[in-house]
N, C-alpha and C positions, 0 to 999 in steps of 0.2 A: 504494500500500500504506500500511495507517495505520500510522505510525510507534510503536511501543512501546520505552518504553526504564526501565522496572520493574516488575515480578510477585512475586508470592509462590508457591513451587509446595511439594507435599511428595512427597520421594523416598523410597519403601521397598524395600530391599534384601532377595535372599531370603533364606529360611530352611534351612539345612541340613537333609537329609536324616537320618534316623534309621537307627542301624546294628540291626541285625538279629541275632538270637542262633537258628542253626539247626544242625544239625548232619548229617553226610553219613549218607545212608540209601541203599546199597545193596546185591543179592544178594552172597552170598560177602562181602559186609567188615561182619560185625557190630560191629567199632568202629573205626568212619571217623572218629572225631571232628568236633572244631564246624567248621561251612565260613559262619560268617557272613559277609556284607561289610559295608564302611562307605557310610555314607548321604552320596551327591553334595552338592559346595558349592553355595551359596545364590547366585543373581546377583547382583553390585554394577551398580553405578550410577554410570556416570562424564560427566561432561559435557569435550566435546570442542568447541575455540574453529573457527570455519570461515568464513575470509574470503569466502564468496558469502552470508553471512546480515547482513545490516543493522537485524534488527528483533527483539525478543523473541514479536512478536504472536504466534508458535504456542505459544507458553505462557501466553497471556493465558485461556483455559479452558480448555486441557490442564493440568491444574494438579498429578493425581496421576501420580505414575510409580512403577511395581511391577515389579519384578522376578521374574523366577519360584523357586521352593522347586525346590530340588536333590532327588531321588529318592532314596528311600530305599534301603535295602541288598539284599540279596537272598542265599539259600544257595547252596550250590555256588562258593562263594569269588565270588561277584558283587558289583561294587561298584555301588552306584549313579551314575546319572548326573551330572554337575554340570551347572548353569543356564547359557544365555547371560547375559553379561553386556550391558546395554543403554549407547548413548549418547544422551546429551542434548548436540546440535548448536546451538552458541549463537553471537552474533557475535563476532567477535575487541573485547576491550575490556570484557569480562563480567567484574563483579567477584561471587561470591559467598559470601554471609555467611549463617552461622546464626540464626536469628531467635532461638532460645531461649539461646542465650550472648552472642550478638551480635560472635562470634569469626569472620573472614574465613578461607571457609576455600579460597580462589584467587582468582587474578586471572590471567586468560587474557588476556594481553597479545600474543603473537604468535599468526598461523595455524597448527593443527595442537596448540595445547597440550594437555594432559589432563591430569582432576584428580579424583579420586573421590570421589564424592559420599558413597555410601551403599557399605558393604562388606557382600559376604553372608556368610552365618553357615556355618561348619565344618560337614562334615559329622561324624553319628555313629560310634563305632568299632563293631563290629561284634564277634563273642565272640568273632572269629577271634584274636584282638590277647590275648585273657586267657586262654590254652592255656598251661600251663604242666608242669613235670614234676609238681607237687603237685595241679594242679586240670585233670586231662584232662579234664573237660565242664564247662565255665564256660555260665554261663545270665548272664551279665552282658553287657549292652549300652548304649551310653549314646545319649543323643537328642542332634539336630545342633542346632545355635546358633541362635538367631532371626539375622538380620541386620537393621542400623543403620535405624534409620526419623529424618528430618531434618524441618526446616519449615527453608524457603532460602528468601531474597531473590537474586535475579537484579538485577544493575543495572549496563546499559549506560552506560558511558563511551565514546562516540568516540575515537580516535586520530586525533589534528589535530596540527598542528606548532604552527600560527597562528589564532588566535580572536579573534571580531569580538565587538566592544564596542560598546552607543550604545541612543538612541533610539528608539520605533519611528520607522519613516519617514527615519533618518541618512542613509540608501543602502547600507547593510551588504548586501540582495541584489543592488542593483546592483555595487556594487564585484564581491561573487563572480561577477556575471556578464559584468563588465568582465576580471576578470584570470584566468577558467580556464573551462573546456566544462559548469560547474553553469547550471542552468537555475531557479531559484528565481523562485517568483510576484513579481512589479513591481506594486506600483500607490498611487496617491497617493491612500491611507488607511492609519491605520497596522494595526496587527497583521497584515499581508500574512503573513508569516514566519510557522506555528503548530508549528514541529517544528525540529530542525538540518537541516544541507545543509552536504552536503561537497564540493569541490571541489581536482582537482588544479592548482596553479598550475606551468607548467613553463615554466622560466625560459628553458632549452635543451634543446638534443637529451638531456643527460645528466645535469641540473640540475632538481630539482621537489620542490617539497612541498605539504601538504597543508591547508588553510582551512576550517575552521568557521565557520558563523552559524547564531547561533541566535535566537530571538525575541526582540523589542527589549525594556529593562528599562524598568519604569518606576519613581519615587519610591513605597517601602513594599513594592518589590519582597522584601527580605530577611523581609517580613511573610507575603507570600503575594500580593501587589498580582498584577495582572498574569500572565502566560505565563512570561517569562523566568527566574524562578526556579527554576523546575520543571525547567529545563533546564541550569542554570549548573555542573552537575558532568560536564559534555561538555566545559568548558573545564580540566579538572581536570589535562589528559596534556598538553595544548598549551607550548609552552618560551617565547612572546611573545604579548601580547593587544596586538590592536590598536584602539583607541578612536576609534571614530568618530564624528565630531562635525559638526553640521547648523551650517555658519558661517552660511549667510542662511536663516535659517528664514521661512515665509511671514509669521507671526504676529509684528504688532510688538512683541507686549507680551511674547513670549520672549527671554530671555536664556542665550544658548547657555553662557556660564562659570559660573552658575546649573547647568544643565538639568548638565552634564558632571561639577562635583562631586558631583555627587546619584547620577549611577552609579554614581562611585568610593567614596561611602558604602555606598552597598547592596552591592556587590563586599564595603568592606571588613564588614560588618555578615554577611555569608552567611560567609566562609571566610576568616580573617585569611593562610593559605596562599596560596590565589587572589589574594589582592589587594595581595602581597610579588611575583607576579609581574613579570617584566620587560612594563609596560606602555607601548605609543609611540601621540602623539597625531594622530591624521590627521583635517584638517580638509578636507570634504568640501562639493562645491558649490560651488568658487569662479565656475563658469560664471555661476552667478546675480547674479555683482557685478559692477558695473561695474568694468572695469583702474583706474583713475584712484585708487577707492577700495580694491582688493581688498588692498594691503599693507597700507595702516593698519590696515582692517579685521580681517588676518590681525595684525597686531603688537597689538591692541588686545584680542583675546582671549589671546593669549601672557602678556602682562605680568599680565592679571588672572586665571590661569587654573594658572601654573604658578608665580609669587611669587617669583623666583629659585630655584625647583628646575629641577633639569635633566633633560630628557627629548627624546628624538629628536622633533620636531615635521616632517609633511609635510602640503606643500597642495595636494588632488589634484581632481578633478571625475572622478566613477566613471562620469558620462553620457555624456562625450567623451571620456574617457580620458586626457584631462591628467596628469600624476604620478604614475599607476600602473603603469607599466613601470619607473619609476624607484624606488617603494616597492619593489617585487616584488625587484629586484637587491639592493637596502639588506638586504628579508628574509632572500632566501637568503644571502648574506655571514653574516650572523649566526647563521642559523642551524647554517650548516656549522662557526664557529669555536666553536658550544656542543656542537655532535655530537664534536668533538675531543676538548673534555676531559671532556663528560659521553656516553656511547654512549647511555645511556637516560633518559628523565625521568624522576622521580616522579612518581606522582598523590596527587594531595590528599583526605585523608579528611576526607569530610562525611558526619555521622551523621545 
C-alpha cells in the first residue's frame, strides 16, 4: 500500500431543514390552528482516529465530504427528519488543522478518539412555536442554518516511542530488522527506505515498544535535499532518537564525524523542538573493522564527534546482532523511567 501521510480535503456539513408554516385543516374543526413543524438538523462531520488504518491514501482523491440537508418540516405537527451524521476514519496520530486560520482543530492521539469537523446547521422553527394568545395564526416560519463548510489538512504523525537517525545506507532498516518482526527493504544502495516502518521491539513477554525509521537524511535536507525531510515530523511523538552512525563507511574519503554533525544540523535547522530531543549515538558496523583496531576507531570518532559533551554512546553491528539486545534493555529502562513522570509526550509543531 502507498504510504500517504498528508492531504488537503474539504468537509461540508449539512444544512438544516426549513420549518414550515401550515395550519390544521379538518371536517368539524374550523379553527384547528397552525400545526407547522420544525425543519430536521443538518449532518456534521466528524472524523474518528482507528488503529487498523496506517495510511491517509483514501483521502488522497476523496477529497470532498458532504453531509446530507436535514428535511424540512411538515403540517400536522411533523417534524422533519434530521441527517446522519458521517465519519471520516483516519489513523490514530492524525493531526488536523484549518487551512484558512491555520488553527489545529484535533489531534487524534489514541484509538477510538472523535473530533468534529464540520457541524450541521439547526433546523427551522416551524409557526407551530409563534401560537400565541394574541396571534392564533402566525404565518411566521424561519429557514434552518446552513452548516460549517472547512478546507482541512490531514497530517499523519506516527506514534513511535524511539526514532532512527542517520545516513542513507547507516543500517537504520537493518537495525529495525535486527531488533523487532518489521521487514523493511535491505540493500547496498542508499534510499532503500522511501516511507517510515514501524516496528515492535519486545524486550519481554510484558516489556515492548515501538521504533520508527524513516528515510535517510541527507546534507540540505532542512532545504528540501533528499526524502527525509518530508518525513521528519513522524519523529515529532517519539520521547529518544537514536543516531545512527556508519563507523567504516566503504568510501575512504568519508568522514563519519563530518557526515553525523551535518544531521544534527538539519535536525537542528527543520525543528529547534526535535533537535532539544533526548538524542543517543549508536555507532553501527563494527563487524567491518578489524578487533585490533575497532576501539581506537570507536574512541577516535567519540573525542571528535561529541567534544566533551555527554551522551549515551553504543557500538552495535545490526548485521550480526552485536549490541543490540543490549541497546534495546538501555531503551526500555529509559523509557519506562520517562512514562513515570511524563504518561504522554508532546509533539512538536512544524508548520
Amino acid at each position: 500500500m502507498k504510504f500517504v501521510d498528508e492531504v488537503t480535503i474539504e468537509v461540508h456539513a449539512g444544512k438544516g431543514g426549513d420549518g414550515v408554516a401550515s395550519f390544521r385543516r379538518e371536517k368539524f374543526v374550523p379553527r384547528g390552528g397552525p400545526d407547522g413543524g420544525d425543519g430536521g438538523r443538518g449532518g456534521s462531520v466528524f472524523a474518528v482516529a482507528d488503529r487498523n488504518i496506517n495510511t491517509l491514501i483514501e483521502y488522497r482523491y476523496a477529497r470532498m465530504h458532504r453531509a446530507r440537508n436535514g428535511e424540512n418540516g411538515r403540517g400536522s405537527d411533523c417534524y422533519g427528519a434530521g441527517a446522519d451524521d458521517i465519519e471520516l476514519r483516519v489513523p490514530v496520530g492524525t493531526v488536523v488543522t484549518d487551512l484558512d486560520t491555520e488553527v489545529r482543530v484535533a489531534d487524534l492521539a489514541h484509538d477510538g478518539d472523535r473530533a468534529l469537523l464540520a457541524k450541521g446547521g439547526e433546523g427551522g422553527l416551524g409557526n407551530l412555536h409563534f401560537k400565541s394568545s394574541t396571534n392564533r395564526a402566525p404565518r411566521q416560519c424561519t429557514p434552518g442554518q446552513p452548516g460549517e463548510s472547512r478546507r482541512l489538512q490531514l497530517e499523519l504523525k506516527v506514534l513511535a516511542d524511539v526514532g532512527l537517525l542517520g545516513l542513507p545506507n547507516a543500517g537504520k532498516s537493518t537495525f529495525i530488522r535486527a531488533v523487532s518482526a518489521a521487514r523493511p527493504k535491505v540493500a547496498d544502495y542508499p534510499f532503500t527506505t522511501l516511507y517510515p516502518n514501524l516496528g515492535v521491539v519486545r524486550v519481554d513477554a510484558n516489556r515492548s515498544f515501538v521504533i520508527a525509521d524513516i528515510p535517510g537524511l541527507i546534507e540540505g535536507a532542512a532545504e528540501g535535499a533528499g526524502l527525509g525531510h518530508q518525513f521528519l515530523r513522524h519523529l515529532a511523538r517519539t520521547r529518544v532518537l537514536l543516531h545512527i552512525v556508519d563507523i567504516a563507511p566503504v568510501d575512504p574519503d568519508a568522514d563519519p564525524v563530518r557526515d553525523a554533525r551535518s544531521i544534527v544540523e538539519e535536525l537542528r535547522k527543520y525543528d529547534e523542538t526535535l533537535y532539544l530531543k533526548p538524542r543517543w549515538l549508536v555507532l553501527n558496523k563494527i563487524d567491518a573493522l578489524d578487533p585490533a583496531e575497532r576501539q581506537q576507531r570507536i574512541q577516535a570518532f567519540i573525542q571528535g564527534y561529541l567534544a566533551g559533551h555527554s551522551t549515551p554512546v553504543f557500538a552495535i553491528s545490526a548485521l550480526t546482532g552485536e549490541g543490540c539486545r543490549e541497546l534495546t534493555f538501555k531503551v526500555m529502562d529509559y523509557l519506562e523511567s520517562v512514562r513515570e513522570s511524563a504518561p504522554e509526550p508532546v509533539a512538536a509543531d512544524h508548520d
